[in-house]
N, C-alpha and C positions, 0 to 999 in steps of 0.2 A: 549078784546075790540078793536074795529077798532083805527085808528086815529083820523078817526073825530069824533068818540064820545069821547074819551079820550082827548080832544083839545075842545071840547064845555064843559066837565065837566070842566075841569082846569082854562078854562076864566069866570064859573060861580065861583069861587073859593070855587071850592065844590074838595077836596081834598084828595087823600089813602094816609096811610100810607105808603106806599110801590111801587117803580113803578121800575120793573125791566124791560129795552127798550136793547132787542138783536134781531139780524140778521144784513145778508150782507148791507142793504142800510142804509146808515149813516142818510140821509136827514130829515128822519121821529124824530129819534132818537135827534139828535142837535134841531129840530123843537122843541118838546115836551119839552128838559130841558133848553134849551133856555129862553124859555115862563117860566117855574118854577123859572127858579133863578131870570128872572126880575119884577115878579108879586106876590110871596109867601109873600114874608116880603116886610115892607116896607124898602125906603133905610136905613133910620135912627137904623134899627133893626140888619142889616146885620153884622156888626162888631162882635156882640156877640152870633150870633144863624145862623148864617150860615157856613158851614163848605166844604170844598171839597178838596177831596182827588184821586190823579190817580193811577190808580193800579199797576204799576211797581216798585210803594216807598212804597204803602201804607201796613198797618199788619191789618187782620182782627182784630185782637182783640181790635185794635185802632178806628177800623170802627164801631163794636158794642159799644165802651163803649161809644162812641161820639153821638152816633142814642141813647141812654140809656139815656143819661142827660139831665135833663128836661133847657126850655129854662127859659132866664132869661129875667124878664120882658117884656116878650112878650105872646100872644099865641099860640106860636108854633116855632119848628126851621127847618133848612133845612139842610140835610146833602145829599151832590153827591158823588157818584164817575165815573169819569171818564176812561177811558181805564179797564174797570173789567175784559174784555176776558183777563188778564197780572194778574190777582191777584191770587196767589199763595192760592188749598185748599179754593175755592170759598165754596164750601157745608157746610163748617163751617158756615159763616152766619146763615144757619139755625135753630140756636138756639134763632138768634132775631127774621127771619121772623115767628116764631111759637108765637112771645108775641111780637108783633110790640108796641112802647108808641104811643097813640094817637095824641101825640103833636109833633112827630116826622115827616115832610116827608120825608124819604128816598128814594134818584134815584142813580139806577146804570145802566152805560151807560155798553151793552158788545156788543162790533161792529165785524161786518165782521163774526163773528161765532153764531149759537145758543146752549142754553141748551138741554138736552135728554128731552124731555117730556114724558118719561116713568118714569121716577127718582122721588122720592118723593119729594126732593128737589126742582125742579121743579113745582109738584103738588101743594105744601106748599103754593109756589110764587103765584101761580095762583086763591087760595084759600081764602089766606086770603090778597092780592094785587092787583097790576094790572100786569100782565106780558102782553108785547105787545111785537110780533114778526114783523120786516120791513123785510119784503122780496123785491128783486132786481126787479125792474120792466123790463117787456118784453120789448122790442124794438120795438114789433109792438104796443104796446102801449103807447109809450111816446107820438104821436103826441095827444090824446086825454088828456095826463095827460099835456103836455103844453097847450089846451088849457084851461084845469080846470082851471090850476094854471095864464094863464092869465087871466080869466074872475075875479079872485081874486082880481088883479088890477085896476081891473074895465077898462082891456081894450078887446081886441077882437084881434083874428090875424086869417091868410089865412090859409090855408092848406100848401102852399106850403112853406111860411115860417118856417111855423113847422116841416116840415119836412126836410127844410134846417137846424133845428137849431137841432135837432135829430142826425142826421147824422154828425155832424161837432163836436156833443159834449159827443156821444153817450149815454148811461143809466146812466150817473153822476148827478142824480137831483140836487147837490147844483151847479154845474156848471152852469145847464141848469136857476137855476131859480136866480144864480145872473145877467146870462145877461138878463134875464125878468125882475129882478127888475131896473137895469140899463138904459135899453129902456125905460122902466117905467117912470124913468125924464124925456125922452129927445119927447115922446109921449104922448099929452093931453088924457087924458080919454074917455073911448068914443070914440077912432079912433082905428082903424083896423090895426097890426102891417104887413107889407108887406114884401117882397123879397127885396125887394129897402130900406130898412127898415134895414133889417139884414147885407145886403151888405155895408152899409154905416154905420154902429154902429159897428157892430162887424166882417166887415172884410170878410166874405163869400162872395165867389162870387157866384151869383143868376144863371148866366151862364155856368162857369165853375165849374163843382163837382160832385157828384158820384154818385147822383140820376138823373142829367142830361145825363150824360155817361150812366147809368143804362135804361133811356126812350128814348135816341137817340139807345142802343142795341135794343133794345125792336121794335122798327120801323124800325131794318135796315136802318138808316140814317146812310149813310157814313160818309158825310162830316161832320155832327155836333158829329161825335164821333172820326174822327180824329184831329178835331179843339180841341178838349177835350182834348185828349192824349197829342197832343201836349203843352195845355199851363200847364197839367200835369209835364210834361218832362221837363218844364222850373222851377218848382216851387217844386223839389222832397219833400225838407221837409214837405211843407205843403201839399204835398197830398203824402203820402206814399204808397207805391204799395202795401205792404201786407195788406191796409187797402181795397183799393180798388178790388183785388181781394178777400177778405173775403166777402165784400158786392156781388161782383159779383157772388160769388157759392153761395151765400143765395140765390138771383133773380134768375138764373138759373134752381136752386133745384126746386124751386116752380114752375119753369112752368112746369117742366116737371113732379111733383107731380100732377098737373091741367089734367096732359092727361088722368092721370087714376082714378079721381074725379068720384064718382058713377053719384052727380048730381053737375051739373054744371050752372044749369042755375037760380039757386038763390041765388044771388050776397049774404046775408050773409051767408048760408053754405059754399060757395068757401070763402069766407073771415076768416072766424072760423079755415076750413080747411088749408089755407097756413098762418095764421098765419101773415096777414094783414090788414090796413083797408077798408072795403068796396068801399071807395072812390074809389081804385087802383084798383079793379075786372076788370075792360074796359079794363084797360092795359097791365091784364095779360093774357087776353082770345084774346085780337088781338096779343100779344107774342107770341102766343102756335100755332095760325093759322102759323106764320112764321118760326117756329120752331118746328120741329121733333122729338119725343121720340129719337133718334136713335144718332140725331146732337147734342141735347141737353147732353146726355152720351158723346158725342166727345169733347165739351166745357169744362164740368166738369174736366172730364183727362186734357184737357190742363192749365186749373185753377190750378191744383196741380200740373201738370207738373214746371208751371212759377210761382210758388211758392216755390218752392223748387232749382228754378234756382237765383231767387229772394235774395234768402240764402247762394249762392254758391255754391249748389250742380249739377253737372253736366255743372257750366258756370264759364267760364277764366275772361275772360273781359266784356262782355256785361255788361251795364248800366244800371240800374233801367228803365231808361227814355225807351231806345230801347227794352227791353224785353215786358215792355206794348206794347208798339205800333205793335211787333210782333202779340201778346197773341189779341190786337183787331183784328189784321188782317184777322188771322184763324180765328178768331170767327166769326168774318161778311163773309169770303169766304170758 
């Protein structure tokens, strides 16, 4: 089951036995048992029929005998566990998930890793439960999944905001959607969150940051990409170099993937193809006109080049700050 069928069955409280929630991205995972522990029972119930256990204390056999016993004066209990990727001999469980009690709901949280899905144990899960796997979202699609998750609020935001709040908090959904619920206050409904928006709530600047660096390369603008570097070089921690040169061989990579694009001139295959959104095709196809298969191979090498000088390898004393401003120099001349 997806999430959002598994999060419309849950608010209809139409409930599995069994809800085993693994992979990399946690957001999904906390989302779905979040909503169970504050909606299964009611409060008055929780004392005696809800139980939850983390996987680094907890013993299976403590976990089934407690998913076994029936609830007391309720109609039904709730048992979690937390951190299960830590539970020692996980495949034991499945001697409950083979006879789940009906009165039982059972969630186990296993984050950051998944099960074999060739494994019976696995199959079991999937059989006679729900097993939902979160997978890590792409980067080129966070800014549509921020605007999903702000239409949620019932507000609206720009493009470019989204793509400032992307970049600045990268694929860490709970990151990204506490400073959405945050803005949330301080933004009536109904209004459109902006750049001016983001820079005044949470601190980015709209100006200076690494998709403006990324569109002042892109156009050959000198000056607004040494204005960059430079308030770069004043501010190391919050813009770190290695971050910024990882962003820049990503944009690089793709134009120079664009040169050899069979077709290019239907803005969603070139967008499917590099692995961005459509919105950005303009920018990368006037990129490509100013940049050479040939240049673009010369960039790359020097990305790794000052990256690895970055680290200390092959630089005594240069500064974070001056190594950038090098690395854009070659790059624009």
């Amino acid at each position: 089951m997806t999430f959002e069928e598994i999060y419309s069955s849950i608010k209809k409280q139409e409930y599995a036995p069994i809800y085993f929630l693994m992979g990399e991205e946690s957001f999904y995972i906390d989302k779905i048992t979040d909503y169970i522990l504050e909606n299964a029972l009611p409060e008055a119930e929780r004392d005696f029929n809800q139980s939850i256990f983390y996987g680094k204390d907890a013993d299976i056999a403590n976990i089934i005998d407690t998913a076994r016993r029936f609830p007391m004066m309720a109609s039904r209990q709730l048992v979690v566990v937390k951190e299960a990727q830590h539970l020692k001999n996980i495949e034991l469980l499945d001697s409950y998930i083979k006879n789940p009690l009906q009165s039982t709901i059972l969630v186990i949280n296993y984050k950051y890793k998944s099960l074999d899905k060739r494994k019976a144990f696995t199959k079991n899960i999937a059989q006679l439960g729900i097993l939902f796997e979160s997978k890590k979202i792409y980067e080129n699609q966070l800014p549509d999944w921020i605007t999903k998750y702000t239409n949620g609020l019932k507000l609206k935001i720009d493009t470019k905001a989204s793509i400032l709040l992307s970049e600045f908090l990268g694929n860490d959904l709970n990151k990204i959607s506490n400073e959405l619920d945050k803005l949330s206050i301080n933004i009536p409904q109904g209004n459109t969150i902006t750049a001016d928006d983001i820079e005044k709530n949470i601190g980015i600047s709209k100006d200076f940051n690494n998709f403006e660096l990324q569109n002042a390369l892109g156009k050959k603008d000198v000056l607004k990409a040494n204005q960059i570097i430079n308030y770069f070089s004043t501010n190391e921690k919050k813009h770190p170099i290695y971050v910024t040169i990882a962003l820049l061989h990503s944009y690089f990579s793709k134009i120079l993937k664009f040169h050899f694009l069979k077709n290019k001139t239907n803005d969603n295959s070139v967008a499917s193809a590099l692995g961005i959104n459509p919105f950005f095709v303009k920018d990368y196809k006037s990129a490509a006109k100013l940049y050479h298969p040939k240049k673009l191979v010369s960039i790359i090498n020097l990305l790794r080049e000052y990256d690895l000088k970055s680290k200390g390898i092959g630089n005594v004393s240069s500064k974070n700050g001056d190594l950038l401003k090098e690395l854009i120099f070659k790059t624009l001349h």
